[in-house]
N, C-alpha and C positions, 0 to 999 in steps of 0.2 A: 798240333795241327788237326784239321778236322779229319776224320778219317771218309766222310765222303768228300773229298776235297778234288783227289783225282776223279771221280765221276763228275763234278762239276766242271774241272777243266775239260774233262775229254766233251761236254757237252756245247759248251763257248767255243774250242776248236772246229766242232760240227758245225757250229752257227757261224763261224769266220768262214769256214770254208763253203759254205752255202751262199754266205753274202758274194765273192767273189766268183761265183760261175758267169754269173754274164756279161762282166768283163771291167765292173764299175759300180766300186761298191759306195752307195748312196750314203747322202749325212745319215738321212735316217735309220738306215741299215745300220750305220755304225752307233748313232745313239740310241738303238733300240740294243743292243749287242753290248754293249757297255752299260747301260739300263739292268739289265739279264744281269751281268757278269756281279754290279755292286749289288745287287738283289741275294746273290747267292754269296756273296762275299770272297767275292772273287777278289785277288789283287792286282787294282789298273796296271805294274809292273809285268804280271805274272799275263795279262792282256795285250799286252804289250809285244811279248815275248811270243805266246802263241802268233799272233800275226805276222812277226819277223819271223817265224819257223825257226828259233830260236831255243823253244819247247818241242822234245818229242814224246807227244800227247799221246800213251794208246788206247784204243776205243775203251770203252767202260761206261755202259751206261746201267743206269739202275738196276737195285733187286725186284724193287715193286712196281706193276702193271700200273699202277695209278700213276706212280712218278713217270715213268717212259711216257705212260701218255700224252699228260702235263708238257715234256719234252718236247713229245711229239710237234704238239700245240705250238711252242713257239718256234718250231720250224715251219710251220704254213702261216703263224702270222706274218715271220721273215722273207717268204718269199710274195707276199702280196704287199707287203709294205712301200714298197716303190709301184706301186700299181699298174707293174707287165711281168706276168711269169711265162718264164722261157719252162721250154720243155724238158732243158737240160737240168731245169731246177728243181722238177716232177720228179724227173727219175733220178737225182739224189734223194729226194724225200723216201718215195716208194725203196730206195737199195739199204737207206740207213732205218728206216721201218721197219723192215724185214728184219737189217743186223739186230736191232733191239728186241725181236723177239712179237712184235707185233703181228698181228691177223691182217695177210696180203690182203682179203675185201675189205675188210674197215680201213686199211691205210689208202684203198684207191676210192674208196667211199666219200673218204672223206677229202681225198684232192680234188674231185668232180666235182664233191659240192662247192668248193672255193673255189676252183677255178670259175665257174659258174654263176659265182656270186658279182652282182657289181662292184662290190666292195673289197672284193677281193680276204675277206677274212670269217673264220669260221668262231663263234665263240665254245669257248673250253667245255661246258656243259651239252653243247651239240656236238661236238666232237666225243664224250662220253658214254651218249646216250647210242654212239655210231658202233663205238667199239664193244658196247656191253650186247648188242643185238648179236652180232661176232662169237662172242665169247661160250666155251660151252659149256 
């Protein structure tokens, strides 16, 4: 098995559980989230399971600032993906941010700018260039 395997689930668990804050989780949402999951080689079963709480997933996300970032990343794409983010979606971004070890300004840096954005989506490279201004 791969030995970052469990970081990969506890990450799709993050991304299930974000999809379902506002109360109704979009196709999109789910096939962006399943997208993620075969991306990382995750197994549809093993997706399957996390969503049924079926899996108890504990937090673990990466060693490396780059990969959290990365992480990070597709949690703001996931929450502008349906294009209305509630605030309850902010502040899981910003609490699991924080869990991962991120820089509190560049995780609110960077939800301002997306929220903000019409588009509702930030790309990975602006989102890097947020957290290395952060970094000391």
């Amino acid at each position: 098995m791969d030995s970052l395997y469990p970081e990969k689930l506890s990450h799709i668990n993050d991304l299930i559980q974000l999809s379902k804050i506002d109360g109704a989780e979009s196709h999109m949402e789910l096939n962006f989230i399943n997208s993620i999951a075969a991306r990382l080689g995750i197994e549809k079963s093993d997706v399957e399971k996390i969503k049924d709480k079926k899996l108890d997933i504990p937090f673990s996300p990466p060693k490396k600032e780059s990969q959290i970032i990365e992480q990070f990343h597709r949690l703001i794409l996931l929450i502008g993906i349906d294009k209305s983010i509630y605030k309850e979606e902010v502040s899981f971004c910003v609490e699991l941010g924080v869990r991962m070890g991120l820089n509190y300004n560049a995780i609110t840096e960077a939800l301002r700018k997306t929220v903000r954005n019409p588009a509702y989506i930030m790309h990975l490279d602006e989102m890097e260039s947020i957290f290395r201004k952060y970094s000391n």
